[in-house]
C-alpha positions in Angstrom: 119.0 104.3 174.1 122.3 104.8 175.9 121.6 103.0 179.2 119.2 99.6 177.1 122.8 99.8 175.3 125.0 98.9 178.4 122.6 96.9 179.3 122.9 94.7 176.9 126.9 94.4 177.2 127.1 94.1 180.8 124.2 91.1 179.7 126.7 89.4 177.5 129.9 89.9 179.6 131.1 86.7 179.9 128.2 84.9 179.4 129.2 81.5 178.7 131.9 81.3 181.0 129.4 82.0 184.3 125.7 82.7 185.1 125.6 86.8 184.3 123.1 88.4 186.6 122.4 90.7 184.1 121.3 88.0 181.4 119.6 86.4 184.5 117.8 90.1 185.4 116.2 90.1 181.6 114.4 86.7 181.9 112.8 87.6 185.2 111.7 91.1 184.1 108.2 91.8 183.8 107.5 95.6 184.1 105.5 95.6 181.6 105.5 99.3 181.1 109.6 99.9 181.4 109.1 97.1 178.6 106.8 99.3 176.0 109.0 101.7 176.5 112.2 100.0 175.1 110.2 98.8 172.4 109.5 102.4 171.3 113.3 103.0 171.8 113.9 100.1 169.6 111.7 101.2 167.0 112.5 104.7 166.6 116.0 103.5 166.6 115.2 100.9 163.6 113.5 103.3 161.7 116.0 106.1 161.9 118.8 103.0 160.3 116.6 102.3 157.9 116.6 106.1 156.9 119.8 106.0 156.3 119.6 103.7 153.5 117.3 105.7 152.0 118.8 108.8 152.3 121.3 107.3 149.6 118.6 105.9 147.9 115.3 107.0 147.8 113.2 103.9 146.6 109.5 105.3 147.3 107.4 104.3 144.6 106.5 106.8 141.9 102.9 107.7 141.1 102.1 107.2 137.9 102.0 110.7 135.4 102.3 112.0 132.3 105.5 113.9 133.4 107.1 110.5 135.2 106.9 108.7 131.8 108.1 111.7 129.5 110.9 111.4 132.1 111.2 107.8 132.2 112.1 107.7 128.3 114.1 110.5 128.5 111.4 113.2 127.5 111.0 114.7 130.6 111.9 118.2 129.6 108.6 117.9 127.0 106.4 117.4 130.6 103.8 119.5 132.1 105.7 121.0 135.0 109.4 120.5 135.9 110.4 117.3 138.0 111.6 118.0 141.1 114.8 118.0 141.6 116.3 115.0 143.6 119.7 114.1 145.2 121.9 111.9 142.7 125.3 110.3 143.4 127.0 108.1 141.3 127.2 104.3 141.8 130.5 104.2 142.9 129.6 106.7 145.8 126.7 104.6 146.7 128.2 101.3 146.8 130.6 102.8 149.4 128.1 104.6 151.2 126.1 101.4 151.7 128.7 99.4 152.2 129.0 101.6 155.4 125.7 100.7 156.7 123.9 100.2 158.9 124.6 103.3 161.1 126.7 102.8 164.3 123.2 103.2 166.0 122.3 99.8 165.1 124.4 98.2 168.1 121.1 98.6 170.1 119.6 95.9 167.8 122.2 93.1 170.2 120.1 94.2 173.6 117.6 93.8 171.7 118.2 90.3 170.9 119.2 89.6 174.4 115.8 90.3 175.6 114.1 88.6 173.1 115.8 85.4 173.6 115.3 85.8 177.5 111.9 87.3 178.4 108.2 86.1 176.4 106.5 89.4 177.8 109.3 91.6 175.6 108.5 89.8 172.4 104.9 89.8 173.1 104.9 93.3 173.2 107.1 93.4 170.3 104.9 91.3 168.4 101.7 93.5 169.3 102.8 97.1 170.6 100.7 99.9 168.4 102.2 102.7 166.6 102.2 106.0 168.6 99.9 107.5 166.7 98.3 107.4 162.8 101.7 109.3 161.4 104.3 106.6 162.5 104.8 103.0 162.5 104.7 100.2 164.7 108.1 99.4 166.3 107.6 95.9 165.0 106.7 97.7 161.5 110.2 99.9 161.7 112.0 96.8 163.0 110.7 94.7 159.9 111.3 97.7 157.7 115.3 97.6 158.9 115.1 94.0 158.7 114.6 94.2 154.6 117.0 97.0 154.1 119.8 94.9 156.0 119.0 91.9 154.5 119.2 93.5 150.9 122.5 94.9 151.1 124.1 92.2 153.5 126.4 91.4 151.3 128.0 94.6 150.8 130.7 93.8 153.8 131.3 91.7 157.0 129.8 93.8 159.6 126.6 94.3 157.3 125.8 90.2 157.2 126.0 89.8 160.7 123.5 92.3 161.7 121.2 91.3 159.0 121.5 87.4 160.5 121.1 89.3 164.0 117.8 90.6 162.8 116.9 87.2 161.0 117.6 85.7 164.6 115.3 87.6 166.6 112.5 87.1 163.8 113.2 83.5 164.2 112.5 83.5 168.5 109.6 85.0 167.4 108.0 82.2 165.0 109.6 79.7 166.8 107.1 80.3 169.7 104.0 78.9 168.7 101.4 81.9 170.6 103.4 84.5 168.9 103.6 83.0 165.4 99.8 82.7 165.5 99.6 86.2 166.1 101.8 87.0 163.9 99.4 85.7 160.7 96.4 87.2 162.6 94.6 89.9 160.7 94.2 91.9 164.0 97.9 92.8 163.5 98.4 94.2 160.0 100.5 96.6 159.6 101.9 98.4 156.7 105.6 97.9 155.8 107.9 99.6 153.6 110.4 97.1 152.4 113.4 97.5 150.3 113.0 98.3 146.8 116.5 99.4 146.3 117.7 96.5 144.4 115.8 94.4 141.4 114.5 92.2 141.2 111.7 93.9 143.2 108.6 92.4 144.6 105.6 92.7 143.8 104.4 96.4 145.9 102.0 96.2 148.4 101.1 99.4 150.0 97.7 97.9 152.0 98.4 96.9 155.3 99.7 93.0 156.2 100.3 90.5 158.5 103.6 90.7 159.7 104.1 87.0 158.7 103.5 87.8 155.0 106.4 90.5 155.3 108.6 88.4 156.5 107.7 85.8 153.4 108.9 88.7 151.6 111.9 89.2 153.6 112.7 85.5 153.2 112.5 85.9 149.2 114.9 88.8 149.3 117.3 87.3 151.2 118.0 84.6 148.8 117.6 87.0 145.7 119.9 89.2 146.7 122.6 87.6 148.3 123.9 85.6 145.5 128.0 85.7 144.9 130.3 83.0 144.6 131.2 83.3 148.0 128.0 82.4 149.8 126.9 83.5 153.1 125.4 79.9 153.9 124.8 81.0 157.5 122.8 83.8 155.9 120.7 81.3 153.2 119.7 79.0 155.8 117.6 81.0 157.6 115.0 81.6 155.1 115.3 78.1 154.5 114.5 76.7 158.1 111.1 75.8 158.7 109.2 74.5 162.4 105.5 73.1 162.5 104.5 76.8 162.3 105.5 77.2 158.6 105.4 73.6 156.9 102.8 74.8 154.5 103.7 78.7 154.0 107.3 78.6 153.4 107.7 75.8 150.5 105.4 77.5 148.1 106.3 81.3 148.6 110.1 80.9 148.3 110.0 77.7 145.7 107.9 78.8 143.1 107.1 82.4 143.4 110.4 83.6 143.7 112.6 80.7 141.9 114.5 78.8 144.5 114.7 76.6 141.9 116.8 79.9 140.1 119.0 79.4 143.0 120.0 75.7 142.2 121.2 77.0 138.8 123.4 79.4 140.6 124.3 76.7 142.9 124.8 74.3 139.8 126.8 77.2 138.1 129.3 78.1 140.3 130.0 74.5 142.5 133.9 75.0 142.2 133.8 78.0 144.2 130.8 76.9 146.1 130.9 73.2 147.1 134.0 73.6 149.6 132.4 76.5 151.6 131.3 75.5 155.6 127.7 74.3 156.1 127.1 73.7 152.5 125.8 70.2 153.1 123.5 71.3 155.1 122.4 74.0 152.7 121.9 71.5 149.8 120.0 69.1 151.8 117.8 71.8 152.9 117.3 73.4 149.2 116.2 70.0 148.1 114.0 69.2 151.2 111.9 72.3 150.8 111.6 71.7 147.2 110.4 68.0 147.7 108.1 69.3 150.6 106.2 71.6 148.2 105.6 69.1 145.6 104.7 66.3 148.7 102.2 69.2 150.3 101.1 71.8 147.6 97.7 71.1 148.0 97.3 71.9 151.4 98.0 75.1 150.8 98.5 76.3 147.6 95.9 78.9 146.3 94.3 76.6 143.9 94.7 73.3 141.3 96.5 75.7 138.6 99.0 76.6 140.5 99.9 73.0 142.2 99.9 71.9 138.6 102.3 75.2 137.6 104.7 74.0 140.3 105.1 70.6 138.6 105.8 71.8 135.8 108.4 74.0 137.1 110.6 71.2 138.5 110.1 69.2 135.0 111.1 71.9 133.3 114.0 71.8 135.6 114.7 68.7 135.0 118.2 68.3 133.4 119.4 71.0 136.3 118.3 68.5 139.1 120.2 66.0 137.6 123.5 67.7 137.3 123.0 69.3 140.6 122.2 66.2 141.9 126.0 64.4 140.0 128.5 67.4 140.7 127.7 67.7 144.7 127.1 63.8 145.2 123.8 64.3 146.5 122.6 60.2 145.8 125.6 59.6 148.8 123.9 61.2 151.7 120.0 60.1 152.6 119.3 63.4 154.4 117.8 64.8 151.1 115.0 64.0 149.2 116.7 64.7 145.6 115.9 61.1 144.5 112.3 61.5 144.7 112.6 65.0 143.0 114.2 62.6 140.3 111.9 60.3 140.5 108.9 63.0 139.9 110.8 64.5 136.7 111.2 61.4 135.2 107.8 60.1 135.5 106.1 62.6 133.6 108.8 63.2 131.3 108.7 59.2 130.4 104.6 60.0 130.0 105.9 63.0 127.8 108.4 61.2 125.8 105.3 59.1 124.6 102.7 61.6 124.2 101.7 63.0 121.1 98.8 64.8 122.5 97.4 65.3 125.8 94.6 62.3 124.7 97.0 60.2 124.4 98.7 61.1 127.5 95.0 61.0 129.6 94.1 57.6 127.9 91.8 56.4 130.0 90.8 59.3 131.4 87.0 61.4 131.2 87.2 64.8 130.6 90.5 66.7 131.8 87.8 69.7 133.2 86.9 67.0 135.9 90.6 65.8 136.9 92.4 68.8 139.1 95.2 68.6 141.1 93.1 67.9 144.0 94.0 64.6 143.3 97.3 64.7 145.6 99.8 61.9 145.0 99.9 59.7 147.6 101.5 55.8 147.9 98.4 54.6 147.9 97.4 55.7 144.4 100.5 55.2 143.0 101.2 51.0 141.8 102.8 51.7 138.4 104.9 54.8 139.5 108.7 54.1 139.0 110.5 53.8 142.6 113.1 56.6 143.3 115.8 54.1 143.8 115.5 53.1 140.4 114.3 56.4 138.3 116.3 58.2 140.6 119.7 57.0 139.2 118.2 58.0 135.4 119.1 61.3 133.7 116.3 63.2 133.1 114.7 63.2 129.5 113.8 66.8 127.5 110.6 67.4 127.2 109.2 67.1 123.3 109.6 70.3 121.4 106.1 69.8 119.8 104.0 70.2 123.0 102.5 73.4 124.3 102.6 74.3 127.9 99.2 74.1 128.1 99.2 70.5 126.7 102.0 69.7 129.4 99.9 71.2 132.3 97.0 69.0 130.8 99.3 65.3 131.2 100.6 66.6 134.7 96.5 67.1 135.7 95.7 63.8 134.5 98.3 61.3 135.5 98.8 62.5 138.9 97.2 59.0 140.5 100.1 57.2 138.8 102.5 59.2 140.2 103.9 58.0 144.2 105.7 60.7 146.6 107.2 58.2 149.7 106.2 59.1 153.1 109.6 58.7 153.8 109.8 63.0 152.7 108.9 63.6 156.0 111.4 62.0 157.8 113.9 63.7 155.8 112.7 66.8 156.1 112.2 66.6 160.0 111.1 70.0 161.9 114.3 72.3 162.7 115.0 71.9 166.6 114.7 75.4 168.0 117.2 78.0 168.6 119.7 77.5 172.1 122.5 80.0 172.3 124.4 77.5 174.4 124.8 75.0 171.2 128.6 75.5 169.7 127.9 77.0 166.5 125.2 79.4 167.8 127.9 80.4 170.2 130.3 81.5 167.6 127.7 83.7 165.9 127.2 85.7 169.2 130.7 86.0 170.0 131.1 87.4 167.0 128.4 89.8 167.2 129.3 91.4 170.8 132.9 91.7 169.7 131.6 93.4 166.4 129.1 96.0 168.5 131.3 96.2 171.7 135.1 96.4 169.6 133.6 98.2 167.1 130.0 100.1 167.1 130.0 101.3 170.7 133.2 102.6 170.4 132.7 104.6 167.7 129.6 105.8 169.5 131.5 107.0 172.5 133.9 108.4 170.3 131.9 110.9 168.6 130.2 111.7 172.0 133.2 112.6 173.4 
């Protein structure tokens, strides 16, 4: 690892000031085998960080037994057989402990991105390399694995929330390229990969092997779950939130609806004293909003079925009163980079039809049998003459829903009035594709700057330090 390590300082030594032979050396290298075997050195290195958060913590999943659920209620002394004995620190210890991950061995994760952003054939092989054999992982599995644990605890200190954006980085080279990304969501590459479970809210566990694109889904959701404090890492929250043509249609609905982005405009709405002055939060709102509007304009491309496309409207009625105060305390209606008036627009057209229901019939006048009407019937301009524009709804509170409707008989007047409903074309100017990553653009700069000073000032010091 030691001489991949130099490597990658000598490769960022000056780097922006002249044309570094080394950075130069890493783009035009295509021994393929030298190649594999950094990537084993990587993974081997990723997996033995990862360890080290769960040496503090061990967060494998229990099987289920009598004994774990005598133990669970506090019975376990009444259990057939004594529960093995496990390490336990206090919380205190742990948070401290944490806070001093990842291990100083994680500085090889900045050559690491230095030859991803410079050579296709290293993230190729990254992408695809197999595991050594049947009793350890791929080193894109370990890398992934690391990937979740860093991104969990990133906000535990400084030095922790830039390598977890390192890691984010290097993920994003690698679905920005268009081959890759493809592979990526083939089934030829599942793998199985342990992600965090260290912190709740957990996901839902998957022990079966998975695309890698899946995991990092999952990664994405963590990220913004986990992350949450009044001083936000917006650098951090963006990432998950970026989307190119490769993920239009995957990222809305897994990170909008399953795991309640819309749970992180409360917190946004919550806390915008502390939160609206912070860097790059314009950017962050517009984007919350735009990926939130995308899902509603898109859901039916790729949603798993007409339940759930009607489940995701009724989600954002239900937020309804939210948007609109979101939408007043960050003076959203003054910038046209987000799409919050047709999210508006969308709330109060079904809560007007609400308002003015007093069962779904009345709601689906007109309408044959509700069995027949799904939400197949996507919203389009076409459809919609009698929809309320979004300059006009927009600037309307929202209305509660009435008290003396079910859910069911909600979901059953969002299924039927759907062709009267209008979602402008202009969403997808709005929400335009992200332009893809160049470390020569200013802000990118800053972040690596950062980073080598962070693993050069600090990490590979240490490192020699204990060597010597």
């Amino acid at each position: 690892m030691e001489p991949f390590l130099l490597l990658g300082i000598l490769a960022n030594y000056n780097k922006f000031e002249f044309q570094n032979p080394y950075r130069v050396r890493l783009g035009d290298f295509v021994n393929e085998n030298v190649i594999k075997k950094v990537i084993d050195c990587v993974g081997r290195a990723c997996a033995s960080a990862r360890d080290a958060y769960v040496a503090i913590q061990d967060d494998s999943p229990e099987e289920w037994s009598v004994a774990a659920a005598l133990e669970y209620i506090g019975l376990g002394n009444y259990g057939p057989g004594k529960k093995n004995a496990s390490r336990t620190i206090s919380e205190e210890t742990a948070k401290a402990q944490f806070a001093a991950l990842p291990p100083h061995d994680a500085a090889v994760l900045l050559p690491t991105y230095d030859f991803a952003n410079a050579n296709k054939l290293f993230c190729y092989n990254l992408a695809s390399q197999s595991p050594p054999d049947k009793q350890h992982e791929s080193p894109l599995a370990a890398y992934l694995s690391l990937t979740s644990y860093l991104v969990n605890h990133a906000h535990r200190s400084t030095r922790a929330g830039l390598y977890a954006q390192l890691n984010l980085l290097i993920v994003r080279i690698l679905v920005e390229d268009q081959a890759l990304c493809k592979r990526l969501c083939a089934s030829e590459g599942e793998r199985p990969v342990r992600l965090c479970r260290q912190r709740q809210p957990f996901l839902p566990l998957v022990r079966a092997a998975r695309t890698p694109a899946s995991v990092i889904l999952d990664i994405a959701v963590d990220g913004i779950n986990h992350n949450l404090k009044r001083k936000l890492d917006v650098d951090l929250y963006l990432w998950p939130l970026r989307r190119d043509h490769t993920s239009d249609v995957i990222l809305p609905w897994q990170i909008t609806h399953s795991t309640g982005l819309l749970s992180f405009v409360r917190f946004l709405t919550s806390y915008v004293s502390s939160l609206k002055s912070l860097s790059g939060m314009d950017n962050l709102l517009d984007t919350v909003v735009n990926v939130i509007a995308l899902a509603l304009s898109s859901g039916d491309a790729f949603l798993p079925g007409a339940a759930d496309y009607d489940d995701l409207f009724y989600k954002i009625i239900e937020t309804g009163d939210v948007l609109v105060k979101f939408r007043d305390m960050y003076n959203l209606s003054n910038r046209p980079t987000n799409a919050i008036p047709i999210l508006i627009s969308v709330v109060n057209h079904y809560t007007d039809l609400l308002s003015s229901s007093k069962s779904p019939k009345n709601a689906a006048a007109g309408s044959t049998t509700t069995t027949t009407k799904t939400s197949s019937a996507k919203p389009s301009p076409d459809t919609a003459k009698s929809s309320p524009s979004p300059s006009s709804s927009a600037q309307a509170n929202s209305k509660p829903l009435k008290k003396d409707l079910s859910p069911k008989q909600i979901i059953e007047v969002i299924r039927t009035n759907y062709d009267s409903l209008s979602i402008p074309s202009v969403l997808d100017d709005r929400c335009g594709e992200w332009p893809p990553y160049r470390e020569q653009l200013p802000e990118e700069r800053v972040f690596v700057k950062k980073m080598v000073n962070l693993v050069v000032g600090g990490d590979v010091r240490t490192r020699l330090a204990f060597s010597g």
